[in-house]
N, CA, C and O atoms as CSV, one atom per row, in Angstrom:
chain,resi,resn,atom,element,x,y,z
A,1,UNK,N,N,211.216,153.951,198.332
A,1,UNK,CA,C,212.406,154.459,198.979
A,1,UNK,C,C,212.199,154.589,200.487
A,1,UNK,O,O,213.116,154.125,201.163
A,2,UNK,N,N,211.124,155.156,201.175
A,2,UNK,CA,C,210.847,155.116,202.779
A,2,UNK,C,C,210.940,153.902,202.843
A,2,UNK,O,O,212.041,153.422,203.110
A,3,UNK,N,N,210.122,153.285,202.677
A,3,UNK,CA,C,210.115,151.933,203.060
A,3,UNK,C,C,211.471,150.862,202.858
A,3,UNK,O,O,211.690,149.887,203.576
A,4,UNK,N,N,211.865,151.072,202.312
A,4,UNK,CA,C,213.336,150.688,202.292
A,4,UNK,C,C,213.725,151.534,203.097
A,4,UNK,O,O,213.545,150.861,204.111
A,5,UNK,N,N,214.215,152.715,203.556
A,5,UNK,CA,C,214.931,153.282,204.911
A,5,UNK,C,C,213.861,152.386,206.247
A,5,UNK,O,O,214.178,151.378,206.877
A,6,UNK,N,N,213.283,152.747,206.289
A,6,UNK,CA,C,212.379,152.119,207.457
A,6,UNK,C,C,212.733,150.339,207.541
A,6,UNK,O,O,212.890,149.717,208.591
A,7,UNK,N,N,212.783,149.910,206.503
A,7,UNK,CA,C,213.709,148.531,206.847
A,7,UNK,C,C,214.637,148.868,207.428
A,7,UNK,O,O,214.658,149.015,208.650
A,8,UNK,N,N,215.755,149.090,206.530
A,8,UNK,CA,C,216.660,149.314,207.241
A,8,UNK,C,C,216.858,149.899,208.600
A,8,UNK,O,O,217.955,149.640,209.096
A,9,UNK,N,N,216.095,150.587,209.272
A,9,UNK,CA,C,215.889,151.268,210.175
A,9,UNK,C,C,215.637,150.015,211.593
A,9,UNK,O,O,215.940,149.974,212.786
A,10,UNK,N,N,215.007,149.233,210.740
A,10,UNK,CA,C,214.066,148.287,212.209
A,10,UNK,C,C,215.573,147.374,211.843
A,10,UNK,O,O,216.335,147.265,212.804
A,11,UNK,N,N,216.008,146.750,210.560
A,11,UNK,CA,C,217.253,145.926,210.732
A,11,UNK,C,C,218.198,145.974,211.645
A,11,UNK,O,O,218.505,145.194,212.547
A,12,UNK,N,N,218.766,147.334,211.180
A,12,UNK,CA,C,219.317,147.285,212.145
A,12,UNK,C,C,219.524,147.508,213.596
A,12,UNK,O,O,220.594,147.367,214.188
A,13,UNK,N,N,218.268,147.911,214.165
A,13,UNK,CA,C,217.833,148.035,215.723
A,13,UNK,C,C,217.668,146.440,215.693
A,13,UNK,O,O,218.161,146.175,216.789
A,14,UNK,N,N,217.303,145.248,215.158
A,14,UNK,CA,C,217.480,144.188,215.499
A,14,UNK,C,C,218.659,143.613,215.719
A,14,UNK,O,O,218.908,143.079,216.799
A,15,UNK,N,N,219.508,143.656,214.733
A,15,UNK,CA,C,221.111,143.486,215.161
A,15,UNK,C,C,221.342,144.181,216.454
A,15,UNK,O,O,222.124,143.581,217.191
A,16,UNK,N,N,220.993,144.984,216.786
A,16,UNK,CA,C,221.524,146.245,217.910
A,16,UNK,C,C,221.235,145.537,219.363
A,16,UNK,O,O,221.809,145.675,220.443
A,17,UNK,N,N,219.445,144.231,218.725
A,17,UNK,CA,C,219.577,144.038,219.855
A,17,UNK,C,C,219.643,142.822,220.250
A,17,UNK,O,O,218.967,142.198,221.067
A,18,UNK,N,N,220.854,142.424,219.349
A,18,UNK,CA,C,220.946,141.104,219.269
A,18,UNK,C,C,222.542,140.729,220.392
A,18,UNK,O,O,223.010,139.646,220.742
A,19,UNK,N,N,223.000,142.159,220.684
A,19,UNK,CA,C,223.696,142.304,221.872
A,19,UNK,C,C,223.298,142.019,223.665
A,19,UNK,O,O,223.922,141.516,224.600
A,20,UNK,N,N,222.055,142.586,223.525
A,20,UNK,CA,C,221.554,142.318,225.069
A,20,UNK,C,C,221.187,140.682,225.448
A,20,UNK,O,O,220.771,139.775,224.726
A,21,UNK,N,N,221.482,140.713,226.705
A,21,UNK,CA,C,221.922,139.649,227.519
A,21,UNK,C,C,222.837,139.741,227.705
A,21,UNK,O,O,223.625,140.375,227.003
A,22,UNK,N,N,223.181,138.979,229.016
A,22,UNK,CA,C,224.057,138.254,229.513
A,22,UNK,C,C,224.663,136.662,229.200
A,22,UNK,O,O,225.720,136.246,229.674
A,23,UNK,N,N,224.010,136.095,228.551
A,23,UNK,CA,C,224.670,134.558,228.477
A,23,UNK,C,C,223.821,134.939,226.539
A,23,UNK,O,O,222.885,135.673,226.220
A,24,UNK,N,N,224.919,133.835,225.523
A,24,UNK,CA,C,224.801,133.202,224.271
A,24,UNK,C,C,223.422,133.107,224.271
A,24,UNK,O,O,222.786,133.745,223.432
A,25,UNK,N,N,222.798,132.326,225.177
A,25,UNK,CA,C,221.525,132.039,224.688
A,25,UNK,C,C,220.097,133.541,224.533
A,25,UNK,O,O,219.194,133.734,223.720
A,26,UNK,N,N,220.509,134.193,225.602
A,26,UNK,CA,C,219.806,135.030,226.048
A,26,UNK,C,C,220.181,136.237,224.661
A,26,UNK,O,O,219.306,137.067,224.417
A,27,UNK,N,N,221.139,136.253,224.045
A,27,UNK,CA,C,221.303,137.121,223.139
A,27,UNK,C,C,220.898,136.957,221.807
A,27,UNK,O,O,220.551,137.853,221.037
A,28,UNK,N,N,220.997,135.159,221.476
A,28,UNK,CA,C,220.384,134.762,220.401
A,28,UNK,C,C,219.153,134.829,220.454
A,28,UNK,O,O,218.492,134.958,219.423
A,29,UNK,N,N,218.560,134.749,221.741
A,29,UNK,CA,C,216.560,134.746,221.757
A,29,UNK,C,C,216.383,136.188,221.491
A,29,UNK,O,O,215.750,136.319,220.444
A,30,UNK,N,N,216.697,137.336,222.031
A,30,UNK,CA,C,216.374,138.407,221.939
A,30,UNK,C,C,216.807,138.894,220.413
A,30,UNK,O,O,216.227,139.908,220.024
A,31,UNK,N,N,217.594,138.395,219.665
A,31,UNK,CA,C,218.125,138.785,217.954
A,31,UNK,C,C,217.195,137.970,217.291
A,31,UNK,O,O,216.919,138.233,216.121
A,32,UNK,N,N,216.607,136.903,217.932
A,32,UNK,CA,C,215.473,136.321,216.851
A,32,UNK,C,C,214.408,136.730,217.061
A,32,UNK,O,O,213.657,136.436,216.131
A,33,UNK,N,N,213.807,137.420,218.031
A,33,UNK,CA,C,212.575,138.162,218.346
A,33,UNK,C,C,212.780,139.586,217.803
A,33,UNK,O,O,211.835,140.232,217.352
A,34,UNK,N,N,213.486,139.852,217.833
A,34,UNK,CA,C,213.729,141.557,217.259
A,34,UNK,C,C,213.787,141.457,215.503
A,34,UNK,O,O,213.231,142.163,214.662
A,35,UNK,N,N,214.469,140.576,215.390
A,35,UNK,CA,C,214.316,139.862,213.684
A,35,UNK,C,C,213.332,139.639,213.185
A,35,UNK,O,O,212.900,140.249,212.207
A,36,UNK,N,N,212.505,138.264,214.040
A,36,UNK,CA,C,211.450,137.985,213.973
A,36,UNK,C,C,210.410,139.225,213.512
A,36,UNK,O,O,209.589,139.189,212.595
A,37,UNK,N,N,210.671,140.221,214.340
A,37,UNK,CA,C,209.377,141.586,214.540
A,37,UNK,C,C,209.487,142.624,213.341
A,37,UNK,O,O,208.637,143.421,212.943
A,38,UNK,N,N,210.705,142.402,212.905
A,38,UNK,CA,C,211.378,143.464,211.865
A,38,UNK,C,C,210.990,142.172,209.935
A,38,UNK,O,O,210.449,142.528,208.888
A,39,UNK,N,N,211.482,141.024,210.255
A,39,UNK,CA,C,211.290,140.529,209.082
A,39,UNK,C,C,210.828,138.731,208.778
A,39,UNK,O,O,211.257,137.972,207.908
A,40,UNK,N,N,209.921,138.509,209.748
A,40,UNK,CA,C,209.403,137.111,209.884
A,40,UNK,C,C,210.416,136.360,210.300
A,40,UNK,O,O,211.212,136.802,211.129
A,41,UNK,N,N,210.555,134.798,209.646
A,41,UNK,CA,C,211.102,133.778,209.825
A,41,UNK,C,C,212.533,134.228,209.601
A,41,UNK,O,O,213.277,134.229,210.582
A,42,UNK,N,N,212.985,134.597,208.468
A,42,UNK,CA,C,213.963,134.697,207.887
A,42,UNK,C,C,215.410,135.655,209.122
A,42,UNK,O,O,216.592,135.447,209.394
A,43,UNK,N,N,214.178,136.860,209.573
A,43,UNK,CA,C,214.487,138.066,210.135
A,43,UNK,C,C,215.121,137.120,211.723
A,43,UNK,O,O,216.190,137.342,212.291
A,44,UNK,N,N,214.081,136.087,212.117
A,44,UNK,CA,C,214.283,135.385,213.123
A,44,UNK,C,C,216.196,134.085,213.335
A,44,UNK,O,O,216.857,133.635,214.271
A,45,UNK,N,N,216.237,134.058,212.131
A,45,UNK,CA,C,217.469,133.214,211.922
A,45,UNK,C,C,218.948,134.024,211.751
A,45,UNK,O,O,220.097,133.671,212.014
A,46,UNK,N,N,218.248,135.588,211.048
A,46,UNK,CA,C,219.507,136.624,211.271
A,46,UNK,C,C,219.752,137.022,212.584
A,46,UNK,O,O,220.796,136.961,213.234
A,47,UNK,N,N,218.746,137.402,212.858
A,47,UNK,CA,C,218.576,138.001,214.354
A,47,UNK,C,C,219.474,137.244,215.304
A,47,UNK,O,O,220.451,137.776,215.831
A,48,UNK,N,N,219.036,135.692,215.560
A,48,UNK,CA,C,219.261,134.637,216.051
A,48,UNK,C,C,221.347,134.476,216.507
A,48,UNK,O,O,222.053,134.477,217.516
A,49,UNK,N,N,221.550,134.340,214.703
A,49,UNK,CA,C,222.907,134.047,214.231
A,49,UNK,C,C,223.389,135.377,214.883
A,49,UNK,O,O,224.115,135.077,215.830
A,50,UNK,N,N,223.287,136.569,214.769
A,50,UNK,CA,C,223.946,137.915,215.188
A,50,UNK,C,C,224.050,137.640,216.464
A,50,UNK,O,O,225.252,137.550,216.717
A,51,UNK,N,N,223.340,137.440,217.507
A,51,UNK,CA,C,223.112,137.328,219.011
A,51,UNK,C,C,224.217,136.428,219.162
A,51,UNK,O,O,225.052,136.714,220.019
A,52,UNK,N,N,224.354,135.468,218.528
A,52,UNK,CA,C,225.088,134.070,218.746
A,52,UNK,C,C,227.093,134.406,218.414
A,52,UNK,O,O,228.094,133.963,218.977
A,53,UNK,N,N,226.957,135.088,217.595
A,53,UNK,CA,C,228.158,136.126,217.048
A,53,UNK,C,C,228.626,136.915,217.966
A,53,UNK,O,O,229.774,136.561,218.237
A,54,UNK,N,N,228.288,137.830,218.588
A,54,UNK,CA,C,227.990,138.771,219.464
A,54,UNK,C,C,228.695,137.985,221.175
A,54,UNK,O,O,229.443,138.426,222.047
A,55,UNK,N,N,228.142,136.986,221.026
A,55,UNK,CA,C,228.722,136.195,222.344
A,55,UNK,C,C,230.010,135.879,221.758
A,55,UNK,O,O,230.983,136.400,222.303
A,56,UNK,N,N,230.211,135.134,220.762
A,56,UNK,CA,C,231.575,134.309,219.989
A,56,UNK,C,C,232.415,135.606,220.177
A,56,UNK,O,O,233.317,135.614,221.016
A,57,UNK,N,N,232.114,136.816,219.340
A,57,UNK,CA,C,233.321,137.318,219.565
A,57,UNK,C,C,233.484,138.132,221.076
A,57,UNK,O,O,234.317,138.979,221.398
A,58,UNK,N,N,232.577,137.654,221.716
A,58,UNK,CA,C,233.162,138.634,223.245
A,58,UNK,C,C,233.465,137.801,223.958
A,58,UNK,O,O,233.605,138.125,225.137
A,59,UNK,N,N,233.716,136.263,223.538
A,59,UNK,CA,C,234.417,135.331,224.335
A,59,UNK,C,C,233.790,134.842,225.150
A,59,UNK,O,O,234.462,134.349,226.055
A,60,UNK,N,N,232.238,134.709,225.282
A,60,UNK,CA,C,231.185,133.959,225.999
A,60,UNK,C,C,231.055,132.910,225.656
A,60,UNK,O,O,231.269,132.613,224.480
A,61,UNK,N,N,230.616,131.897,226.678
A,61,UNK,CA,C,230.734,130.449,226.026
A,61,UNK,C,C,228.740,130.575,225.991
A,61,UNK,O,O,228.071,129.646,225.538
């Protein structure tokens, strides 16, 4: 059960920081490194996709 909160815990501080940057790219690198750190490869492609989302819907090219 901790350990499941504590996932969840680092998850979603990766999504969280899959907001920072300024430009699409810069938001997808920082959501796949925060992913990456929270849940390997896998963590790296969520991370990634969220950052990339994050620009789409704030109208960044």
């Amino acid at each position: 059960m901790t350990r499941t909160l504590i996932a969840l815990t680092f998850a979603a501080s990766a999504l969280a920081l899959g907001a920072c940057g300024s430009t699409m790219e810069q938001r997808a690198a920082t959501g796949a490194v925060a992913g990456a750190v929270v849940a390997g490869p896998v963590g790296a492609a969520v991370g990634g996709a969220a950052g990339a989302a994050v620009s789409r819907t704030q109208g960044e090219d």
